[in-house]
N, C-alpha and C positions, 0 to 999 in steps of 0.2 A: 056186301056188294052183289049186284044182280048178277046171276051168271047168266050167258050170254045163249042166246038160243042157236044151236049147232045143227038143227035138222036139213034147213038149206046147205049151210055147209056139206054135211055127211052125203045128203043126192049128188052134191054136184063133184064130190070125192070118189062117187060111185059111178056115176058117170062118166068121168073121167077113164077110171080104170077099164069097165064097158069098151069104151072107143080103143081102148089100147089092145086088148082081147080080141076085138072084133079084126084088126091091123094084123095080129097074130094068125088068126085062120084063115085071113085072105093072103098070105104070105106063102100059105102052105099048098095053097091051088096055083100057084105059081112053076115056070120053069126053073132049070135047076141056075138058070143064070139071073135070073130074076131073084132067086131064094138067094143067093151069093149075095145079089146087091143090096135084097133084104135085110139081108145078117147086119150087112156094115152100118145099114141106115137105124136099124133098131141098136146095135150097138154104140151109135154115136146119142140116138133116146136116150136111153139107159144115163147114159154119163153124164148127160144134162135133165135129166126127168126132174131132178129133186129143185134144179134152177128154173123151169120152166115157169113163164110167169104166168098162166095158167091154173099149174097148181099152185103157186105159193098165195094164189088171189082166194082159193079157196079154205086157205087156212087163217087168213088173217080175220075173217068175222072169230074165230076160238081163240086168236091171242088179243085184242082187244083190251081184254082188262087187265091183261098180264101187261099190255105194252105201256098201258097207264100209270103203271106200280113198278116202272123201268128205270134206271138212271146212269146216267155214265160216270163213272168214275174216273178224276184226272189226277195229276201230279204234273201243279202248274196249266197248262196249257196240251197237254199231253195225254191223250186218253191212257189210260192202263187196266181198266176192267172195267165189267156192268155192272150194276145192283140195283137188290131189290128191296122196295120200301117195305119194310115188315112193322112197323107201326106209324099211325097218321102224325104221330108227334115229333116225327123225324129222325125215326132209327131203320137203316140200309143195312141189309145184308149181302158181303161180297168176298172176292177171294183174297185170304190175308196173306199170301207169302209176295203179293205184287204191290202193296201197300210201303210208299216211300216217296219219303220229300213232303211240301206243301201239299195237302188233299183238300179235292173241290169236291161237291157234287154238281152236275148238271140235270136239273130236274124235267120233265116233261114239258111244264110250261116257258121253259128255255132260261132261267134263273142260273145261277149258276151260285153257289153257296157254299163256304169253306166248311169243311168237314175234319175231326177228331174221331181217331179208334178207341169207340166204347166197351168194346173187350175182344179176344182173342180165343179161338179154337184152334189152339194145334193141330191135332188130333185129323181133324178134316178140313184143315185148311182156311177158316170162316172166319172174318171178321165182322164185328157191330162198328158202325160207325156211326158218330151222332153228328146231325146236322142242323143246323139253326132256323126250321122251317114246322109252320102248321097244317092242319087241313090236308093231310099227303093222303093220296089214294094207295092205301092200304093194301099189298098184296092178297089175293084170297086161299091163305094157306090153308089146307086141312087136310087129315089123315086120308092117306089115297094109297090104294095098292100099290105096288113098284110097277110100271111098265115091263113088257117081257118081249124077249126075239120076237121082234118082226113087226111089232107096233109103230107106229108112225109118228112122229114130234113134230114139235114147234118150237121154236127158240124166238122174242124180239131180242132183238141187238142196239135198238134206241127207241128212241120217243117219236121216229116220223115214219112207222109202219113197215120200220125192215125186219124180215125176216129171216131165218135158217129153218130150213126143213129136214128134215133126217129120219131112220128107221135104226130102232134098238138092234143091236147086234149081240151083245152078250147080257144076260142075264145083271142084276145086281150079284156083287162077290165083293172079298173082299180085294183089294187091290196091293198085294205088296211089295213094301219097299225097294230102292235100288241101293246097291251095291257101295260102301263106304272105298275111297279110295288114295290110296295115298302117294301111290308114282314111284314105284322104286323096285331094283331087281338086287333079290338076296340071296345070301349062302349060310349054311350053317358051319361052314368050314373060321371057327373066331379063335384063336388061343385064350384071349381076355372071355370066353362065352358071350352072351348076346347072340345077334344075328347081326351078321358083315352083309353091308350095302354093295352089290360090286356094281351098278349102274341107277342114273337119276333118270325118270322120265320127263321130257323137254313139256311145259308147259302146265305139269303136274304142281301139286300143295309140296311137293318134298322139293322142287326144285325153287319153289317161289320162296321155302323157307332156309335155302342157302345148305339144305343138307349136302354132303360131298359122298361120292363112290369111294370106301376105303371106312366110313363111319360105320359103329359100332351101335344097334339099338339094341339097349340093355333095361329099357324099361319104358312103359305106355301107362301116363301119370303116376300112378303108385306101384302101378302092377310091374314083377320082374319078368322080364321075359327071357327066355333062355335056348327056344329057337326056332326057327321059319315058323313051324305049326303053333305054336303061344302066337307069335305075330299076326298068323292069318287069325286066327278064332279071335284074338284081342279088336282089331281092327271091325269084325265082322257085328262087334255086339255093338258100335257107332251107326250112326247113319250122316248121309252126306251132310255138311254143315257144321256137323260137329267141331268145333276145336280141341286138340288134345294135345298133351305136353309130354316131348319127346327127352330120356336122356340117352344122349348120345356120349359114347368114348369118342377123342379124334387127339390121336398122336397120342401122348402124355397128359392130357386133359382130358375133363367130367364138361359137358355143358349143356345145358335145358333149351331147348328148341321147340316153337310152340307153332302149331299149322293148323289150318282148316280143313278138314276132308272132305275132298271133291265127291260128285257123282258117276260112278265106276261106268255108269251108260253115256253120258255127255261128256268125260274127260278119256275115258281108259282110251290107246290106239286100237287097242284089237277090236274096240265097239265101235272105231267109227264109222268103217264104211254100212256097218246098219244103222248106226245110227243118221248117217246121210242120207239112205235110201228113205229111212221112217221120216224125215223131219223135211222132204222133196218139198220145195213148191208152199211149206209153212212153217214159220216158228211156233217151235214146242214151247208149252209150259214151264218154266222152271223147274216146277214141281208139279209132276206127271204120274208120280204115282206113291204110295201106301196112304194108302183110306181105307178106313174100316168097312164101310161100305159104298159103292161106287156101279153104277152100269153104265154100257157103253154103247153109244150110238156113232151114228155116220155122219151126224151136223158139221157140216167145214168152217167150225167157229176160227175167230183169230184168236191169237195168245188175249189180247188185251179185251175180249167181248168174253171174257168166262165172269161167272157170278152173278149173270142173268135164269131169270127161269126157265122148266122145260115144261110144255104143255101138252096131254094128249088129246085125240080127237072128241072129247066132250069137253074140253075146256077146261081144264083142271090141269095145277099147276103140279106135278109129276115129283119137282126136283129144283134142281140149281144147278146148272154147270158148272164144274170145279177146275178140267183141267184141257185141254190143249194134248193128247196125249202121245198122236201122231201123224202120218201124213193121212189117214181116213179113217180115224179112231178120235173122239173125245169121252169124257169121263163126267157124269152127272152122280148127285150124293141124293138118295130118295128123301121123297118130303117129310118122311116118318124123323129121319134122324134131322134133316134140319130143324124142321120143329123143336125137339129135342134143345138142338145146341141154340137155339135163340131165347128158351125159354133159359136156359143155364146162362150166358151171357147177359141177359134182361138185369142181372141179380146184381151187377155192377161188382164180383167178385173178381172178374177175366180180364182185369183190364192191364196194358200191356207191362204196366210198374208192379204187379200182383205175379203174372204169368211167366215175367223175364226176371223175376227179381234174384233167381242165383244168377243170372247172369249180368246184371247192373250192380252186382255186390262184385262179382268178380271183373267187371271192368272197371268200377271204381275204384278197387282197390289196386288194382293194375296202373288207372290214372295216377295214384297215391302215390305209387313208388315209383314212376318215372316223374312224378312232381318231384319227388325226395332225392332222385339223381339228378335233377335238373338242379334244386339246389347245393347238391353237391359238387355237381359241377360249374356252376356258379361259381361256388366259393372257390374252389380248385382255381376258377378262371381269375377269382378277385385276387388269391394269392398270387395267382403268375403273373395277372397285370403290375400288381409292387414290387413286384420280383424283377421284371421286365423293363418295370420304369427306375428301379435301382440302379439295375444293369447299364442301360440306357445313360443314366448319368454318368456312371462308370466309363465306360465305353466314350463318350464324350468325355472327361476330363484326360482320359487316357490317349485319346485322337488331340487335342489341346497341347498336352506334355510332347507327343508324337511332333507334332508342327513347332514346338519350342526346342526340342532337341535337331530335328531336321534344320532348322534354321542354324541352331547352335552348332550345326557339324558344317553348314554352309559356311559358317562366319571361320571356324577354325580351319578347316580349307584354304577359305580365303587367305588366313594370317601364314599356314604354314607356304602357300603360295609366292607369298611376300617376303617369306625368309626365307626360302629358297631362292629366287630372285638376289637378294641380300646378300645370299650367300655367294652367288657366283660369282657377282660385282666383287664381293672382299677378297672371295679365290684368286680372280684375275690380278687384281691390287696387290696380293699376297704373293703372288707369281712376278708382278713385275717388282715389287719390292729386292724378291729373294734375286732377282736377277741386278739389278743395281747395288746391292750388296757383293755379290759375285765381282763382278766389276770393280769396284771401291775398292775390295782385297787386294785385287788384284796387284793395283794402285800403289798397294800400301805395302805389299810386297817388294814390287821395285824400286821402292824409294830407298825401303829397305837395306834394299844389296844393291845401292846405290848408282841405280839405273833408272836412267830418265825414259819415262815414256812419253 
């Protein structure tokens, strides 16, 4: 691809800074009230110089062919990163840990074209994705020194001429990792040994995975741990993401408790009020930091415009932007090692069933045994439902008997009812009987001893 002729560019870059120079020494022949009002006016420059459309007009003849070899990456309808077309036959380079859901490309020519991850770089973040498209204008990668403090970039951000302008701040280095984190406050003080949990952190992986204050951790997957310091060093050789399998004692019971570890900088409480400050006015990266190598500039990319290129003042594509890293800091990977990982990726070795595959052995097999308790409990449930509907008819011939007996006590009620009744009547009858009898005697007496009555 031709590169682009930068010399207009570079005067009018020059120029530019000239007139800003020239603002400065007439500043200084100023009163000291004027130099007051100076400051504020050059201060408010300053914070918008890199927005000024001005300059950004002078840098877009040098991204030109970068903004051609541009593309947006979606999930759905939903931007979530840029990339760059690293071969005409339809392979983009972008940031992989933002990669999820349905993937589009949106191309220059405004197409819009389903896209698949054709392999994966942990490592630094990068993934190939292949898209169903010809004739792609071709990034013009090549081995380029790393930019250094104080150099001036470019970034496009799409296909219709936008740009980010920015100035190198730190050197390439490498960049590392943040902190593995698990939410929880411990004692060594355990009769059983382990390490005693005596508080859960609110919104922590120990609190999302139902750990309690009073639990026992006596082991971090294989490993025994036996107190606070085994935990921290155990903990420390993870990185955030990781899943790990916790045994906990709790009461009289062993149980396996398995959790995700957070990011110690975007979950810990004690990091957040810097991490509020650092993350002012932008959302971070997910993933912000451990790359092998990485420099940093000032560009005020958004989270979802990283895995475009960076370009310096001769037009030469520098780098990739990787990360989102803070509220005036982002993270580019030099082109030395992109190259690298595109030609490694190219091989069709990285692809994400190759690079995850202990971990789709260990969720499948995870799947497996909750398939295998599911039909366990199944079955458990098929036996309770015969059990159930046994009972059921039980329960029903016994409610049946219940209403035959209940009726059966109504009816003998009734009868004793009726012979009580019966009975009074014969009582009465019995009474006036015995009394007519009395009488008769009586009768029978006098006639007796021969008196008339």
């Amino acid at each position: 691809m031709k590169k682009p002729n930068n010399y207009s560019a570079v005067t009018t870059l020059v120029a530019f800074f000239c007139v800003a120079c020239l603002s400065v020494v007439s500043a200084m022949a100023q009163s000291d009230d004027e130099k007051s009002s100076e400051k504020k006016e050059k201060r408010t420059m300053r914070s918008l110089s890199k927005k000024d459309s001005a300059l950004i007009s002078v840098f877009k003849s040098l991204a030109i062919s970068a903004s051609d070899s541009t593309v947006k990456v979606q999930s759905g309808r939903r931007q979530i990163a840029v990339g760059t077309i690293v071969d005409e036959s339809g392979l983009v380079l972008t940031k992989a840990s933002e990669m999820r859901g349905e993937l589009k490309c949106r191309l220059p020519n405004g197409d819009v074209v389903p896209a698949s991850v054709y392999g994966i770089d942990i490592e630094n973040d990068l993934a190939l994705l292949k898209i169903d498209a010809k004739g792609l204008a071709e990034a013009p990668l090549q081995m380029t020194e790393a930019p250094t403090r104080g150099m001036w970039l470019v970034s496009p951000t799409d296909q219709n001429g936008s740009l980010t302008v920015g100035v190198v701040g730190v050197n390439e280095r490498k960049i590392p990792p943040s902190r593995a984190f698990i939410g929880i406050q411990m004692s060594n003080e355990s009769d059983d040994g382990g390490v005693l949990i005596t508080k859960i952190v609110d919104n922590s992986p120990a609190k999302k995975s139902k750990l309690r204050a009073s639990d026992i951790i006596v082991k971090i997957d294989s490993l025994e741990i036996k107190n606070r310091e085994e935990l921290v060093e155990a903990i420390g050789t993870y990185s955030p993401g990781s899943e790990i399998a916790l045994t906990v004692k709790r009461e009289d019971k062993e149980l396996a408790i398995k959790l995700t570890l957070a990011d110690a900088q975007q979950t810990s409480p004690m990091n957040s009020r810097s991490r509020a400050q650092n993350s002012m006015g932008s959302r971070l990266s997910p993933r912000g930091k451990d790359f092998p190598r990485a420099f940093q500039h000032d560009m005020a990319l958004e989270r979802n415009q990283c895995g475009g290129p960076v370009v310096n003042l001769d037009g030469q594509i520098v780098g990739i932007n990787i990360a989102r890293a803070g509220r005036v800091s982002s993270l580019a990977i030099p082109v030395d090692s992109v190259l690298s990982v595109i030609e490694k990726l190219k091989t069709g070795e990285f692809s994400p069933v190759n690079v995850y595959a202990d971990r789709i052995k260990s969720s499948e097999k995870e799947i497996e045994e909750m398939r295998n308790q599911l039909l366990a409990n199944k079955k458990i449930v098929d036996e309770s439902k015969e059990g159930f509907e046994a009972h059921s008819a039980k329960i029903e011939e016994l409610e049946r008997m219940k209403r035959e007996i209940s009726q059966r006590i109504k009816d003998v009620y009734a009868e004793r009812d009726k012979l009580a009744k019966a009975k009074r009547v014969l009582a009465s009858k019995n009474g006036e009987a015995e009394r007519a009898i009395r009488k008769l005697e009586g009768q029978l007496d006098a006639l007796r001893a021969g008196k008339k009555y």
